[in-house]
Backbone bond lengths (Angstrom), bond angles and torsions (degrees), N, CA, C in turn:
res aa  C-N    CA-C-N  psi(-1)  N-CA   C-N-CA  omega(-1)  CA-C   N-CA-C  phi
1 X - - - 1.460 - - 1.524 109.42 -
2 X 1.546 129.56 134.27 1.214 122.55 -137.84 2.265 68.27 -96.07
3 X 1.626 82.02 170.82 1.847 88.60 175.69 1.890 112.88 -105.81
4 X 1.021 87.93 137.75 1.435 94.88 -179.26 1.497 120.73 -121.67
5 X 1.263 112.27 155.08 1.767 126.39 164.64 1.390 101.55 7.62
6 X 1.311 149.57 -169.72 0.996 153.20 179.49 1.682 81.34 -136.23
7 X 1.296 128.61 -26.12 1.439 126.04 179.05 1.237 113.39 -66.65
8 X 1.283 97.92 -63.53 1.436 102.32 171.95 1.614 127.80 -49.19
9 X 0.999 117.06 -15.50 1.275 120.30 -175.93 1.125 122.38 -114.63
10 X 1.685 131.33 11.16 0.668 149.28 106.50 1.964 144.28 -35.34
11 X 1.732 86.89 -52.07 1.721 104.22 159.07 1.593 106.08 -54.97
12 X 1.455 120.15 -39.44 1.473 95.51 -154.35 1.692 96.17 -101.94
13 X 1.465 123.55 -2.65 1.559 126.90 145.17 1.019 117.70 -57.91
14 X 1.520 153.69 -21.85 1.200 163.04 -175.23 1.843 104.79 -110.59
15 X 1.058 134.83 -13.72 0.887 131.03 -179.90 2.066 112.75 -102.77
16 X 1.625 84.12 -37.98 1.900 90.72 157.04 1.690 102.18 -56.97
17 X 1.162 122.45 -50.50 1.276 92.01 -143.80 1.857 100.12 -97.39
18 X 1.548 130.77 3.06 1.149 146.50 121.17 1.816 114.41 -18.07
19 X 1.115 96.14 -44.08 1.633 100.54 -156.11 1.732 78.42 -85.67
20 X 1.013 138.70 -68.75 1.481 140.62 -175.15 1.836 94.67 -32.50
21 X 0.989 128.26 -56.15 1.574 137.54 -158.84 1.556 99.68 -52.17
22 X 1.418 97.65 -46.08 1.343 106.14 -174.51 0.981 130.27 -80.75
23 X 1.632 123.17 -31.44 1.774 137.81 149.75 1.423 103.95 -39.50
24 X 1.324 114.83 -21.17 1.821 104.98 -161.21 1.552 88.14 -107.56
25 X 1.003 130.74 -61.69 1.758 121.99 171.81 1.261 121.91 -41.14
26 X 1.486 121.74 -6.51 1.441 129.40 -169.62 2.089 90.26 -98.81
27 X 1.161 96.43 -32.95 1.559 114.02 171.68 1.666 122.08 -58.07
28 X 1.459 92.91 -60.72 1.578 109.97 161.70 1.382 116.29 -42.51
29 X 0.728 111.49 -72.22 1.497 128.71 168.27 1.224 119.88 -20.33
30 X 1.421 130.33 -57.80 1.477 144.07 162.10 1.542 109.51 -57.23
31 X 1.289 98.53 -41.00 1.819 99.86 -164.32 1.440 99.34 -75.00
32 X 1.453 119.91 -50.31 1.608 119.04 168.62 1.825 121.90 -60.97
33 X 1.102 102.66 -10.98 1.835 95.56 173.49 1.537 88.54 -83.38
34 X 1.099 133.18 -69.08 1.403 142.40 -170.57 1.582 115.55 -20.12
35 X 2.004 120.84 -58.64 1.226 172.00 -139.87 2.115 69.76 -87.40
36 X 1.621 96.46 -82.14 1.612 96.70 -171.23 1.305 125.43 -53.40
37 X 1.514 110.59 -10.69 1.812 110.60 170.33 1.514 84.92 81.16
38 X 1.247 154.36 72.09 1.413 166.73 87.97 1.448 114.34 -39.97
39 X 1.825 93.36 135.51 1.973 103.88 178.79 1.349 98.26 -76.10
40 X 1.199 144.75 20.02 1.350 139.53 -159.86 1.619 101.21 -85.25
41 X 1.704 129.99 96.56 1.350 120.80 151.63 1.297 132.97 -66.42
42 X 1.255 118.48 168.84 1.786 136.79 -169.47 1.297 99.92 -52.62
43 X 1.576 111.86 -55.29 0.945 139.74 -165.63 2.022 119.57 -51.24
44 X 1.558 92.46 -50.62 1.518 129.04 154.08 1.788 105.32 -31.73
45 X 1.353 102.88 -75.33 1.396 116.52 -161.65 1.759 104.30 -72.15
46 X 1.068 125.03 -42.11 1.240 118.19 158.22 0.811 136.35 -13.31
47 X 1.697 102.69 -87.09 1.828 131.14 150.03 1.264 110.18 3.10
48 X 1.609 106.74 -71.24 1.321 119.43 -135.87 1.949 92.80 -96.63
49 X 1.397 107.60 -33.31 1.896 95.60 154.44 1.266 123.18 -27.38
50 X 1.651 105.51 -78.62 1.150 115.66 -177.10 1.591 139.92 -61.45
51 X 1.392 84.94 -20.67 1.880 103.02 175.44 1.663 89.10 -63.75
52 X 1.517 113.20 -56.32 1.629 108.53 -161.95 2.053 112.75 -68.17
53 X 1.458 91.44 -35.37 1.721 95.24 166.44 1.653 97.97 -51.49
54 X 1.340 123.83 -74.48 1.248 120.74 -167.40 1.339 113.94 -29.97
55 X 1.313 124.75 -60.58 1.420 139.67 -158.50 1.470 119.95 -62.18
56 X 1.557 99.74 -21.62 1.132 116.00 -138.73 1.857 92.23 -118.60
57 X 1.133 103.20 -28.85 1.984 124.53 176.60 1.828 95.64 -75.08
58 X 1.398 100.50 -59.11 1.467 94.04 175.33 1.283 128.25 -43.84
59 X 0.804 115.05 -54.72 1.897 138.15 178.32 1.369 84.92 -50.61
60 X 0.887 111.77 -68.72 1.865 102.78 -155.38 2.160 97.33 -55.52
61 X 1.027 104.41 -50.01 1.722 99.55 -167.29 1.542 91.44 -59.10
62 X 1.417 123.17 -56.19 1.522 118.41 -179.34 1.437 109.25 -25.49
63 X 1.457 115.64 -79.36 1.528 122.22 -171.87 1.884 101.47 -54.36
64 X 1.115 113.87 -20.36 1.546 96.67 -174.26 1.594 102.20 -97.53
65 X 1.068 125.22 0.29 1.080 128.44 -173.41 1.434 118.49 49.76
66 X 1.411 119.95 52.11 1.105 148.15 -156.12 1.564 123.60 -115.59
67 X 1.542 119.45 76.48 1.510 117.01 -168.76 1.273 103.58 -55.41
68 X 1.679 121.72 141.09 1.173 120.40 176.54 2.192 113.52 -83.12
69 X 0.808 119.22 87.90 1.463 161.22 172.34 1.637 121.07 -41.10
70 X 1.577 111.38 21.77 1.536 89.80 -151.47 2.154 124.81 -60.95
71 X 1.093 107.83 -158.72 1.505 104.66 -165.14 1.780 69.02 -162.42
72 X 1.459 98.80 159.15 1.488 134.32 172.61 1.861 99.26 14.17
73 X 1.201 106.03 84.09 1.658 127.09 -162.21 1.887 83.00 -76.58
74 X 1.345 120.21 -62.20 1.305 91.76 -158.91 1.840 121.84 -73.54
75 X 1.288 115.60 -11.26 1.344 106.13 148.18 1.841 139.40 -52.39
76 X 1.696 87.75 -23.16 1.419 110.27 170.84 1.890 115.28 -69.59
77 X 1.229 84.13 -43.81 1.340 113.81 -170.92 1.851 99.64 -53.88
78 X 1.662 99.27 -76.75 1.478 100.99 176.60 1.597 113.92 -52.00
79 X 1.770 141.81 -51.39 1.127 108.62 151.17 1.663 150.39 -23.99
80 X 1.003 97.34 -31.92 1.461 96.74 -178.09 1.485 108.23 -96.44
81 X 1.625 130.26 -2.58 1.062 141.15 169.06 1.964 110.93 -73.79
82 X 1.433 92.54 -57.28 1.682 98.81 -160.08 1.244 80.16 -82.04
83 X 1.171 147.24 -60.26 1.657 155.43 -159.84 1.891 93.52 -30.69
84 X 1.356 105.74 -61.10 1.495 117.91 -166.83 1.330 117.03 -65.07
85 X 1.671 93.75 -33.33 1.817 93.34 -170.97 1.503 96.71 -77.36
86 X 1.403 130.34 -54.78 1.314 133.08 149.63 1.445 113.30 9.72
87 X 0.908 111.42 -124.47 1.445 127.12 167.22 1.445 132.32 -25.42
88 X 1.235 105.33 -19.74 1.983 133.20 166.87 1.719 97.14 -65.06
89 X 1.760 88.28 -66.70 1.590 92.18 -163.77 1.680 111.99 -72.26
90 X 1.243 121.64 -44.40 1.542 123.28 150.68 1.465 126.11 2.25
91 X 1.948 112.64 -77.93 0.945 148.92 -166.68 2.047 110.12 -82.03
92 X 1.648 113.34 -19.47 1.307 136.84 146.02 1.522 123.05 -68.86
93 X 1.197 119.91 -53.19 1.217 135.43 156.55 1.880 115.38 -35.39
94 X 1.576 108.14 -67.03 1.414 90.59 166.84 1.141 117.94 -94.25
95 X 1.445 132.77 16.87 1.600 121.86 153.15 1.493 115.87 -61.91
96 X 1.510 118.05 -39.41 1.097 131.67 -166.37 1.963 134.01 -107.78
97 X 1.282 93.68 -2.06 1.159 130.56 172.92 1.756 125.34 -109.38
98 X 1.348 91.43 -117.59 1.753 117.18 -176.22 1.177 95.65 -132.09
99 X 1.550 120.24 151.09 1.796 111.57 139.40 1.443 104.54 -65.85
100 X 1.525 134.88 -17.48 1.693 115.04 -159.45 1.813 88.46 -86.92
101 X 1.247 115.85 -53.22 1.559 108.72 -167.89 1.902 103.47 -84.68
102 X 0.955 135.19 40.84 1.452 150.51 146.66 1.022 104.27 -91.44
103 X 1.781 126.44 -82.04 0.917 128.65 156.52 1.748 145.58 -16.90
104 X 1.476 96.61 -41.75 1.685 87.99 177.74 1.644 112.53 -105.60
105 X 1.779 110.67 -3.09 1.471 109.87 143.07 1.092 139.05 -71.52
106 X 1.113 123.67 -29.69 1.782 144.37 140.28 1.454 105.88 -8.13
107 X 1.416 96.80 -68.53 1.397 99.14 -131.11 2.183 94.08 -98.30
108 X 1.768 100.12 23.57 1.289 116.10 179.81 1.864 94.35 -74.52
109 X 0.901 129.79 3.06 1.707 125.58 -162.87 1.150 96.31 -92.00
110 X 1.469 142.39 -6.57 1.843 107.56 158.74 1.510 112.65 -74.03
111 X 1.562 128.13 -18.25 0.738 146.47 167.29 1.597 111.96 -18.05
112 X 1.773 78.11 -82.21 1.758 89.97 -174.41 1.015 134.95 -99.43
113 X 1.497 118.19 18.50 1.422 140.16 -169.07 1.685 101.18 -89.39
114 X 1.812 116.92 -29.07 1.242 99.33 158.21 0.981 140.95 -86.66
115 X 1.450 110.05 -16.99 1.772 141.16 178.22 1.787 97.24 -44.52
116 X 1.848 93.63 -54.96 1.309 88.96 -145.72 1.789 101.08 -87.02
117 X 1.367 124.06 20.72 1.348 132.20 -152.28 1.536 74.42 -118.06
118 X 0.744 145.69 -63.48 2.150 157.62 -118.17 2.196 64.18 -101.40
119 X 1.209 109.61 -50.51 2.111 98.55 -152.41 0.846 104.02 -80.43
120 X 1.470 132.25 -39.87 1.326 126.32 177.82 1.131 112.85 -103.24
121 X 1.148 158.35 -14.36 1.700 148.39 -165.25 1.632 96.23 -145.37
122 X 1.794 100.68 49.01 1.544 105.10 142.47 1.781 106.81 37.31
123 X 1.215 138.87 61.81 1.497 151.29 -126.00 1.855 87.09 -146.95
124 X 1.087 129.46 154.27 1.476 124.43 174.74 2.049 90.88 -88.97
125 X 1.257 77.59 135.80 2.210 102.09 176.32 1.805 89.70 -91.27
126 X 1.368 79.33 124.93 1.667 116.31 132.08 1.271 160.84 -68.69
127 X 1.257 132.55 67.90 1.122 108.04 -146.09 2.010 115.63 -81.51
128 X 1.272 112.47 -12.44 1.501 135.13 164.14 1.686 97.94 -54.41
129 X 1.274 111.67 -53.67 1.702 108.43 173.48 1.559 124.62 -53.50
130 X 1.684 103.49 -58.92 1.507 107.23 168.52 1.602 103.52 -38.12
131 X 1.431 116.84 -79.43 1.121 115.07 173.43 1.567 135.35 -5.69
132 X 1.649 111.28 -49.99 1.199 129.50 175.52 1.605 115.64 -89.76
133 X 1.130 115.03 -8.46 1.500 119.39 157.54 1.608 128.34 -108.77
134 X 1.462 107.01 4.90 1.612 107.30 139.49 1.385 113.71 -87.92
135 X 1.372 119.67 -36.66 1.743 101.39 171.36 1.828 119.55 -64.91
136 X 0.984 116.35 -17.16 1.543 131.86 155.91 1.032 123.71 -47.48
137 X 1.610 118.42 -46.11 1.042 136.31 -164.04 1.696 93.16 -93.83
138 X 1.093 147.19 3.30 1.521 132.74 -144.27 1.688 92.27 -134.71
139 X 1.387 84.00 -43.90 1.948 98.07 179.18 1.896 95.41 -70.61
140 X 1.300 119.59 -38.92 2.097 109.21 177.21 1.389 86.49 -51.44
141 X 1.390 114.14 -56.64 1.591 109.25 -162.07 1.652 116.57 -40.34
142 X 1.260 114.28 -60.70 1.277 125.36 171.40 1.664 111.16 -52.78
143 X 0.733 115.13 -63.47 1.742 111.66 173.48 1.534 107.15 -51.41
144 X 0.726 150.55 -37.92 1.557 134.55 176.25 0.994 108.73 -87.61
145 X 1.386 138.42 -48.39 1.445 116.61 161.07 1.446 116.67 -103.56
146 X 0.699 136.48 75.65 2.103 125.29 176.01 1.076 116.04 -67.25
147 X 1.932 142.46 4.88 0.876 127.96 -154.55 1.395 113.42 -128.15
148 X 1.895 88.92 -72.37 1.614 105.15 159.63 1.291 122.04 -109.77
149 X 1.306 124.45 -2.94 1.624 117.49 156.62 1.771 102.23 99.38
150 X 1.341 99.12 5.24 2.061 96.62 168.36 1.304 92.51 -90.99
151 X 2.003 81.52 166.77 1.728 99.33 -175.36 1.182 93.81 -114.49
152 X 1.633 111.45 148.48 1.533 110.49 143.09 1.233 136.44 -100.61
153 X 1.045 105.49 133.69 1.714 90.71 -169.59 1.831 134.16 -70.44
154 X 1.723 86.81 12.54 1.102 98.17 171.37 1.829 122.72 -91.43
155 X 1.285 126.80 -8.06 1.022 152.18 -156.87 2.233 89.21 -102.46
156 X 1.303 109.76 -12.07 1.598 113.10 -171.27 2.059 95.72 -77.54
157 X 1.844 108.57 -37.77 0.942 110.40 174.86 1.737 123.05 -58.47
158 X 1.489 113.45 -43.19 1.303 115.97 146.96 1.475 153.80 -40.48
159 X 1.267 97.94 -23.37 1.273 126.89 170.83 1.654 116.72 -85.67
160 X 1.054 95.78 -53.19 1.449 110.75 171.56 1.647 127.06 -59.43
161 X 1.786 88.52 -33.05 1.901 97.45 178.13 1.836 121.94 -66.13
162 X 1.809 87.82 -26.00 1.830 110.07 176.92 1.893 107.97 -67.68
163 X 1.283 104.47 -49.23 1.571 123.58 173.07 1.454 106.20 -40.14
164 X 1.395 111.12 -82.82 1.636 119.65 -169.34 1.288 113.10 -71.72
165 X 1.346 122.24 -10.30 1.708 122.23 167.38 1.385 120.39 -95.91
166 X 1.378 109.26 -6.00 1.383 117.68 153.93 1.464 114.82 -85.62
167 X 1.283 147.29 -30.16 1.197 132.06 179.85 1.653 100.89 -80.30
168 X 1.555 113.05 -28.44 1.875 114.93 171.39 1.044 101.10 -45.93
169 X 1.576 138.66 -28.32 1.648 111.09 -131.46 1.948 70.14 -108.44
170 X 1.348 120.54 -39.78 1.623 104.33 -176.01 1.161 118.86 -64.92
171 X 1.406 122.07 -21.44 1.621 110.01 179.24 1.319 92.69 -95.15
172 X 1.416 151.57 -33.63 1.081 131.21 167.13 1.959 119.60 -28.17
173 X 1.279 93.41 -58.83 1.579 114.92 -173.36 1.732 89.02 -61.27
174 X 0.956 131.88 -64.72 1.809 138.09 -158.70 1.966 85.49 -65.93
175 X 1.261 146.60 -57.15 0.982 157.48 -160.53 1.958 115.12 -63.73
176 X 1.615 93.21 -45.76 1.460 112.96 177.36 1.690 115.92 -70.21
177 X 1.559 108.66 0.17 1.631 102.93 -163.98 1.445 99.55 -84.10
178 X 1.527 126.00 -33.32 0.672 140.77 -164.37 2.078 126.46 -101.91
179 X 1.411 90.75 -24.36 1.155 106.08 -156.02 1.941 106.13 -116.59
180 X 1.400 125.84 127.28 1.585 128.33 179.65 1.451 88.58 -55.04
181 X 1.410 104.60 161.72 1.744 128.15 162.92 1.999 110.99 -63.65
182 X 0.651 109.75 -58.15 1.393 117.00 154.73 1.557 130.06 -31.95
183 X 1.321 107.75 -51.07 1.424 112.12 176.75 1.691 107.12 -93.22
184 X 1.242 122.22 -5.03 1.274 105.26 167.82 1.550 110.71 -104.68
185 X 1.330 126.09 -12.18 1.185 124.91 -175.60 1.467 93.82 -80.22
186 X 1.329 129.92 -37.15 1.460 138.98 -173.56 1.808 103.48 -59.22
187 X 1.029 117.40 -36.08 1.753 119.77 -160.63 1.524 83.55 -88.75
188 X 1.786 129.91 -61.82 1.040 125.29 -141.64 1.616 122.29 -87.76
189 X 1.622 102.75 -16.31 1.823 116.83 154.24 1.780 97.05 -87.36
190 X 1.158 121.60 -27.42 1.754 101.33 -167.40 2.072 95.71 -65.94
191 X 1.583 103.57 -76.42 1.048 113.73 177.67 1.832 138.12 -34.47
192 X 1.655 89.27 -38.27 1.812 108.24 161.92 1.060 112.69 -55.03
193 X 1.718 113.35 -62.01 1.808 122.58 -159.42 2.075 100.53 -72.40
194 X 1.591 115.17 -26.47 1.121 124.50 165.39 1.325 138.04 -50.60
195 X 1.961 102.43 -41.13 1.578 132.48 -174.20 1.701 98.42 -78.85
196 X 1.904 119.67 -42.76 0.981 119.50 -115.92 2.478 72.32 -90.98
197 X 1.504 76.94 -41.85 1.911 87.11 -165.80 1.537 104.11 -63.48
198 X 1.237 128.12 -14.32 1.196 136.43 175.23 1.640 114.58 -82.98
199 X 0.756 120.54 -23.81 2.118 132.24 -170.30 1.874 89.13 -105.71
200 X 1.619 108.89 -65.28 1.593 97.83 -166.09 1.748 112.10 -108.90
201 X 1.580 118.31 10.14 0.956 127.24 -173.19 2.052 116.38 -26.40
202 X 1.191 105.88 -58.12 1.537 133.85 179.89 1.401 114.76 -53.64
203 X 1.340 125.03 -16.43 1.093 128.80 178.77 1.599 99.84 -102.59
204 X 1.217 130.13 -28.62 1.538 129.27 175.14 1.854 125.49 -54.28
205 X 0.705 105.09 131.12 1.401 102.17 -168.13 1.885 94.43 -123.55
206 X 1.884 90.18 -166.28 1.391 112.35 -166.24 1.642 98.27 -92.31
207 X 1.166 135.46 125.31 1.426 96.27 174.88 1.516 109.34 -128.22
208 X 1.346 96.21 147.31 1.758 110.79 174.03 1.623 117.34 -40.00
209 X 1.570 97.02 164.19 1.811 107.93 -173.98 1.560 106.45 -33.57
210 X 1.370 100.09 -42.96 1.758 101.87 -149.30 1.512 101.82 -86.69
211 X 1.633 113.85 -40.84 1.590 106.65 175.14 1.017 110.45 -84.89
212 X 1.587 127.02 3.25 1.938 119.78 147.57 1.408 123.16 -57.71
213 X 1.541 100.20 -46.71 1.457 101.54 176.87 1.176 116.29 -62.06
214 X 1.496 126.34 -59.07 1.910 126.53 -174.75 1.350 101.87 -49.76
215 X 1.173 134.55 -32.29 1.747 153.34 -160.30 1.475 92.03 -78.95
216 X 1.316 122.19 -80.83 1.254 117.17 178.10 1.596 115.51 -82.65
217 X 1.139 129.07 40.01 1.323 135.66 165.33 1.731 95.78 -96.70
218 X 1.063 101.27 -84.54 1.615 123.42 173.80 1.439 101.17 -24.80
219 X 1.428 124.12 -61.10 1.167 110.11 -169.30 1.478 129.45 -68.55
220 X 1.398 119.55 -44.27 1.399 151.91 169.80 1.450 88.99 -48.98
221 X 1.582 123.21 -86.65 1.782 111.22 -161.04 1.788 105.20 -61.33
222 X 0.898 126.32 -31.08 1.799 109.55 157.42 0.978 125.72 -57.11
223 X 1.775 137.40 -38.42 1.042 133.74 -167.62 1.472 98.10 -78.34
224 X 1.425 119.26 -60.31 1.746 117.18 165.24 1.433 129.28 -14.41
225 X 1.581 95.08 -67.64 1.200 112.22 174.01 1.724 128.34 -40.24
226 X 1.323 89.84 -44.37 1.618 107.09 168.30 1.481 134.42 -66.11
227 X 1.768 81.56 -36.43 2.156 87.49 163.60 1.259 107.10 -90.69
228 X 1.443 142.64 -22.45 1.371 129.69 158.37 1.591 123.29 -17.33
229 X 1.430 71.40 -86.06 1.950 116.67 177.35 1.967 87.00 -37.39
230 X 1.234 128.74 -97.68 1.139 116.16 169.66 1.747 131.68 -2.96
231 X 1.328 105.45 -64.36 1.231 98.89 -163.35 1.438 97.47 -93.12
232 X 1.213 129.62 3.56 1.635 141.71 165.52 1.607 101.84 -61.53
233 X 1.023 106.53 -58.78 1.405 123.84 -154.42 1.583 110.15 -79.15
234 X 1.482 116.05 -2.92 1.432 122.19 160.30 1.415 128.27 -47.05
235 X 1.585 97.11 -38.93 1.752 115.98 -135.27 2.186 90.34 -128.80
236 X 1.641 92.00 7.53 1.772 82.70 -173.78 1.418 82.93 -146.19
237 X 1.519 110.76 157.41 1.521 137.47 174.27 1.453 95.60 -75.66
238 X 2.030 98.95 144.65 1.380 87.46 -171.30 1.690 108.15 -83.23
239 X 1.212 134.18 2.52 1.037 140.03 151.29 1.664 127.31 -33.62
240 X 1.426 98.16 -63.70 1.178 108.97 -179.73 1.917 112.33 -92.70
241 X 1.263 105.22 18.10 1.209 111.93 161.35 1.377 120.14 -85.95
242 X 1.240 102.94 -63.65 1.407 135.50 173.40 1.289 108.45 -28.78
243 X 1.524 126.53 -61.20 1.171 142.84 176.43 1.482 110.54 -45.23
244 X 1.655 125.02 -67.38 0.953 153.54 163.20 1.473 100.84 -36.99
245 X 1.541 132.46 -33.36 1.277 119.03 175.93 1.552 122.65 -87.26
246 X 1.615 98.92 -21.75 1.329 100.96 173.92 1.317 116.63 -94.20
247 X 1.531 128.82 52.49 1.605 134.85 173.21 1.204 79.76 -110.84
248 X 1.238 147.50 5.26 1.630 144.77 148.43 1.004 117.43 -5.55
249 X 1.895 84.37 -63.94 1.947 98.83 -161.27 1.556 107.24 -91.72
250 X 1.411 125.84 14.99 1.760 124.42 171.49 1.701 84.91 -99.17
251 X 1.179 114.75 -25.33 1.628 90.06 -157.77 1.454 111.72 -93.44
252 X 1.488 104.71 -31.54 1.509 112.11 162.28 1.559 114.15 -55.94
253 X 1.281 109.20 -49.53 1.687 104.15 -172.29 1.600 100.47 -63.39
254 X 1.250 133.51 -0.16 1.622 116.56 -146.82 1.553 94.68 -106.66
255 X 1.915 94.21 -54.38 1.604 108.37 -172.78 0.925 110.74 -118.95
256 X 1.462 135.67 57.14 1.674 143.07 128.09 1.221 71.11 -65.24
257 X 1.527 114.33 -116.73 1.522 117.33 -138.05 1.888 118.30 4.28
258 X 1.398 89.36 -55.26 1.818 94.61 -169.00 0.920 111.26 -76.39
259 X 1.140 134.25 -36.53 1.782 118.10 176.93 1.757 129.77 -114.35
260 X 1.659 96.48 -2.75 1.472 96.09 177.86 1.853 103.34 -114.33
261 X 1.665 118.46 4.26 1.441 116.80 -155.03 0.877 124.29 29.89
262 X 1.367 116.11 69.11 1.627 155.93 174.94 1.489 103.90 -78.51
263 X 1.217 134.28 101.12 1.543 123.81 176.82 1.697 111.81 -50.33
264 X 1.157 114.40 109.17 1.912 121.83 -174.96 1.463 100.70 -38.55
265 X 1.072 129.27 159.21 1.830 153.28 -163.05 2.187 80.40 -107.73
266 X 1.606 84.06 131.50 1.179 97.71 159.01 1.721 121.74 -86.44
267 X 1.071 85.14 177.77 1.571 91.17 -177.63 1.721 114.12 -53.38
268 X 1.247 105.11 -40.84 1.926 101.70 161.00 1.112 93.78 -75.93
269 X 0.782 163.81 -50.51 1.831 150.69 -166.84 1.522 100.26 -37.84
270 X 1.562 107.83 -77.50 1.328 115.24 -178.60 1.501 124.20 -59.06
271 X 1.226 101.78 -20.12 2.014 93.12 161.73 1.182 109.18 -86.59
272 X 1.216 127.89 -25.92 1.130 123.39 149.13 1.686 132.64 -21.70
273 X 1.070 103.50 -81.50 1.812 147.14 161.95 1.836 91.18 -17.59
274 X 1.508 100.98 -72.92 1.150 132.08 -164.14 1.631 109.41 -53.09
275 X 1.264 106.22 -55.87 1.674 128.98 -178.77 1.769 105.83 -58.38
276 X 1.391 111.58 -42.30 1.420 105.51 174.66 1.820 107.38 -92.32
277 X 1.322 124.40 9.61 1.223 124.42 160.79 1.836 109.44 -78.16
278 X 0.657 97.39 -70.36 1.838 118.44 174.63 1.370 105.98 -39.69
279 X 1.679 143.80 -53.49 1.281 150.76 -164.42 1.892 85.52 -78.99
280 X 1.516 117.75 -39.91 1.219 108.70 -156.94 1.598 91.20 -74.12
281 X 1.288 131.26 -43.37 1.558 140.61 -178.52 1.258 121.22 -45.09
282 X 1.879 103.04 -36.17 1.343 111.73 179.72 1.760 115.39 -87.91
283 X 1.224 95.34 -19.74 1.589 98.80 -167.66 1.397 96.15 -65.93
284 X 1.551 114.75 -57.15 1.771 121.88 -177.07 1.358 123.26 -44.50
285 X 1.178 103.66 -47.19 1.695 110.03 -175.65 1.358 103.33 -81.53
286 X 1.367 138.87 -48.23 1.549 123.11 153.44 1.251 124.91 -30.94
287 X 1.471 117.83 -47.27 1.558 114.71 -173.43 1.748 102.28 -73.24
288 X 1.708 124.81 -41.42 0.922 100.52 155.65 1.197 145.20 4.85
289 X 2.024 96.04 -98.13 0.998 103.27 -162.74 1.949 117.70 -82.56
């Protein structure tokens, strides 16, 4: 990684963790249409991400005059698969939950991004890692219930959003060797927002001032968020990005309460919180090194 400014590298530490701000306002967003008693589904807000990623990927190759070009399509392919379910189940997760415990299941995918690298792509095993992804697994436990120990079965969508955004982030990586940032963001909002109007198209409607705004709230601070995170990640090791992305789950657990009336994480909540911070700390710097 070439060395830069000490300024600069700073900007793109502040801009990682910007890009997190905005993954979580894309959160807000859902949890407050919900709050207002809006027909607005998960499914809805998705859509309308990716329609604006699309729109918005295009533009950029337009002005660069940039044919979109792909290379090793079915790595493309599986991105735009887990990418969607990801972010489906995510965006379900805080319909049906919290934004804070959406959020800090979410953001369980460094987790299993090595799990699933070591199981499927023949990867050298850990067994210090396993280790650190049953304590992962113990701290979800605590976050969904910290109190009295029921489940909801809405918290399964959360679980699930960490799963399929961990196999995104490997075909992302297998997808990127070959392929500009541009041309894969172009296939994987074109093809998503394509898959998504085709499966739930019929249920989409016209929607009024106010479910325009939550609609394009959600979509806009995700799509941001995503070129942040990007242009963050120029100027910082992805190590110490990574890290920086997973203060997710302190900031979600901290300020739901305050701005989405998020019932606060009890004291198992927050060891909770904490336990999938630490597994996430260890997973990175292992894969590191």
């Amino acid at each position: 990684m070439p060395q830069y400014p000490t300024s600069l590298v700073w900007f793109g530490r502040c801009a990682i963790f910007a890009s997190e701000i905005f993954f979580y306002l894309a959160s807000v967003a859902v949890r407050w249409s919900q709050d207002a008693h809006l027909e607005l589904s998960s499914t809805f807000f998705v859509f309308v991400r990716f329609l604006i990623g699309f729109l918005l990927a295009s533009s950029v190759l337009v002005i660069k005059r940039q044919p979109p070009r792909p290379h090793q399509l079915p790595y493309l392919l599986g991105r735009v698969f887990f990418y969607v379910a990801g972010v489906f189940c995510f965006f379900k997760a805080v319909e049906t939950t919290t934004a804070a415990q959406g959020n800090i299941l979410n953001m369980t995918y460094p987790i299993y991004t090595p799990l699933f690298a070591w199981l499927f792509f023949k990867q050298k095993r850990d067994l210090g890692a396993f280790g650190m992804a049953a304590l992962a697994f113990v701290g979800m436990a605590l976050v969904i219930a910290p109190t009295n120990m029921t489940f909801e079965w809405g918290t399964i969508w959360g679980i699930a959003s960490g799963l399929f955004t961990g196999f995104a982030v490997i075909f992302l990586n297998l997808a990127r060797q070959q392929n500009k940032t541009e041309v894969v963001l172009f296939f994987v909002f074109g093809i998503g927002a394509a898959l998504l109007f085709a499966i739930f198209g019929r249920s989409f409607f016209l929607p009024n001032k106010l479910e325009f705004l939550y609609l394009a709230g959600a979509g806009l601070t995700g799509v941001i968020g995503q070129y942040v995170l990007t242009l963050g990640a120029r100027y910082v090791s992805p190590v110490e990005g990574s890290m920086i992305s997973s203060s997710r789950i302190i900031f979600a657990a901290f300020v739901g309460p305050l701005i989405c009336s998020d019932p606060a994480l009890s004291l198992t909540g927050w060891i909770g919180a904490l336990l999938i911070f630490a597994a996430n700390a260890y997973m990175i710097l292992r894969s590191a090194k």
